[in-house]
N, C-alpha and C positions, 0 to 999 in steps of 0.2 A: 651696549646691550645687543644691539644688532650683528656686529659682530662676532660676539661671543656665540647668540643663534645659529650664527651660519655653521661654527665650525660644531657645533653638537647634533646635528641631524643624524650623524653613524658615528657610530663605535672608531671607525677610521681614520677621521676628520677630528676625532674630541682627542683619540691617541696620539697623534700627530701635534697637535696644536697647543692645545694642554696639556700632554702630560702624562695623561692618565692611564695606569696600569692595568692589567687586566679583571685586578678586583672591583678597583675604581670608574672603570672607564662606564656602569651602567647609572652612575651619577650624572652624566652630560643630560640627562631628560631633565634637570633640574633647570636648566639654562634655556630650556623651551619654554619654560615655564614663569618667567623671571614676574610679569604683568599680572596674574594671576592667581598666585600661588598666597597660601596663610605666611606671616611675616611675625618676626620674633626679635626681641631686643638685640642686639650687634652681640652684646656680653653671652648673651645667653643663645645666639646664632650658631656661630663658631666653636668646637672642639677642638682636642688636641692637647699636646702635653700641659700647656699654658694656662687653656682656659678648664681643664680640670683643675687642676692646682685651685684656680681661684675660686673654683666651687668647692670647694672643701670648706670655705668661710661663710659662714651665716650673712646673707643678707640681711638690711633693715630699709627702712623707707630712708635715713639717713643715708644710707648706703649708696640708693641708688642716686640720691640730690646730690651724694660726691663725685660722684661717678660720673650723671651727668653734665655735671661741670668743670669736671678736670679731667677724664678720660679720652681721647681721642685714636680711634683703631681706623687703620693704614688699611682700605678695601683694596684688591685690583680692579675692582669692578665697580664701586661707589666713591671710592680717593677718600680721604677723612671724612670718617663719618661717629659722631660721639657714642658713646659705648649703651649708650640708651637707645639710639633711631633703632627704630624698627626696619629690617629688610626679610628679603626671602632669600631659601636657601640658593645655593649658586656652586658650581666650579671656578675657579680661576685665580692663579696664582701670578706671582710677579714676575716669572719667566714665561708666561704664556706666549703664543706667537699666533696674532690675529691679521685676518686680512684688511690693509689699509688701516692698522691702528698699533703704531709703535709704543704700548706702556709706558713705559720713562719718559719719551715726548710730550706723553698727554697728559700724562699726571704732572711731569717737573715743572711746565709750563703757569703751572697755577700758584694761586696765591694763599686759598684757603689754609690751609695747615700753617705758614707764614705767620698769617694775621691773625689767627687764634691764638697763636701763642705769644704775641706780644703783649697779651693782656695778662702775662704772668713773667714774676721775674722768676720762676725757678721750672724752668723745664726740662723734665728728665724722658731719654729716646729709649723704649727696649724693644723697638725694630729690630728685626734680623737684618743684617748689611743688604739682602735683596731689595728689601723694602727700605729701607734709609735711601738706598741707591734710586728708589723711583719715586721718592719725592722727598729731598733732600729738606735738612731743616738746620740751617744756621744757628750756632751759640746754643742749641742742645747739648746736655749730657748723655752722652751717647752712656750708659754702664755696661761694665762688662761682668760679666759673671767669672768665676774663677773657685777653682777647691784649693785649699792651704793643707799641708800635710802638717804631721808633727817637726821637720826642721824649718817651717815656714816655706816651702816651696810651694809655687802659686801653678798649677795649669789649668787653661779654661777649659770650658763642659759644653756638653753637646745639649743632648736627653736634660740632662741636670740643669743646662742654660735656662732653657723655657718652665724647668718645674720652678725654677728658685724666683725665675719674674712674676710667676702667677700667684706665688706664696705670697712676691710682696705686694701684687697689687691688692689681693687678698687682705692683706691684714690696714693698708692705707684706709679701702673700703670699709671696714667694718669701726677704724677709730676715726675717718674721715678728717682729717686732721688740716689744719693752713700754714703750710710752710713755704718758706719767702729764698731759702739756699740751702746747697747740700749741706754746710756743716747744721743746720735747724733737720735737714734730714738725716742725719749719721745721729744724732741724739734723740732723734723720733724712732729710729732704728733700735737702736741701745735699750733702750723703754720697751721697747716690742719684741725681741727678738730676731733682730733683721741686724747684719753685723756688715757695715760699710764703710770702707778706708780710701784715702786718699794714696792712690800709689803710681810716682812722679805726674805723668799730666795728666792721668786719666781718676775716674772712679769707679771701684771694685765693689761686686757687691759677693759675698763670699758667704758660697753656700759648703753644704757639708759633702766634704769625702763621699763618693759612692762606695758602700760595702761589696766586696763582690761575696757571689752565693754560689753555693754547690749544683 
């Protein structure tokens, strides 16, 4: 947090260091603020293609009991933190570049993420490779996202990657369901409208064609 501090005092230091464009760059006041500031559920923190998708699903109290206990979101700034903690808003990404504080040293060093998840045998990753990369998690189901055409041709999706993760976290949330391995999740899928195959080593979760528009 200290770090992060340093590099947001100007507009120059947060563009540099972070990242940050010149729409973005008058968010670094966030990161002055980190101690101080109103604080919001992680799920409900965060924006972006991902975490709209997953607000398109009705919350319930059940919801959030699954949530917090099998969700776990990748901070650069907090390292796994369940999708219920509350934190305050922040810049910082997983290619950030701080002083005296290498990300993937500080975060891969740790255990946390590790030993949560061996209290489940069915762990599924839908990290972006940034973040897989800065804290690495053994014997996950990394999925991949992919669009299938009409002769079954499979290519993966950008934009559509993160909408089709937050659809499913979406829809786990709202049936909050206990599943033990993918094939218990490809038929919890099936049942929901979530269509997931096995294809050679990995697991596909297969979202729909982008239409394009005029």
């Amino acid at each position: 947090m200290s770090a992060v501090a340093e590099v947001s005092h100007s507009d120059d230091a947060a563009r540099d260091a972070l990242g940050l464009g010149p729409r973005a760059v008058g968010e670094r006041t966030k990161n002055l603020e980190l101690t101080s500031a109103g604080t919001l559920p992680a799920i409900d923190r965060y924006n972006g293609v991902l975490y709209d998708a997953f607000a398109e699903h009705e919350r319930s109290l059940r919801s959030d009991a699954w949530l917090r206990r099998h969700v776990v979101i990748q901070s650069a700034l907090f390292g796994p933190i369940r999708a219920t903690d509350r934190i305050p808003g922040y810049r910082l990404s997983y290619d950030a570049r701080l002083p005296g504080v290498k990300l993937r040293d500080h975060w891969g060093g740790t255990r946390e993420l590790a030993d949560h998840a061996r209290e489940f045998s069915l762990v599924v990753d839908l990290r972006s490779v940034g973040y897989r990369q800065l804290m690495p998690l053994r014997d996950a189901i990394a999925l991949e996202v992919v669009a299938k055409d009409d002769l079954g041709r499979r290519r993966a999706l950008n934009h559509w990657n993160k909408h089709a993760k937050g659809d499913l976290l979406g829809r786990l949330a709202v049936d909050a369901p206990s599943l033990s391995s993918m094939e218990e999740l490809r038929t919890w899928g099936a049942e929901h409208g979530v269509t997931l195959e096995r294809y050679g080593e990995s697991w596909q979760l297969i979202a729909e064609m982008p239409t394009a528009t005029a």
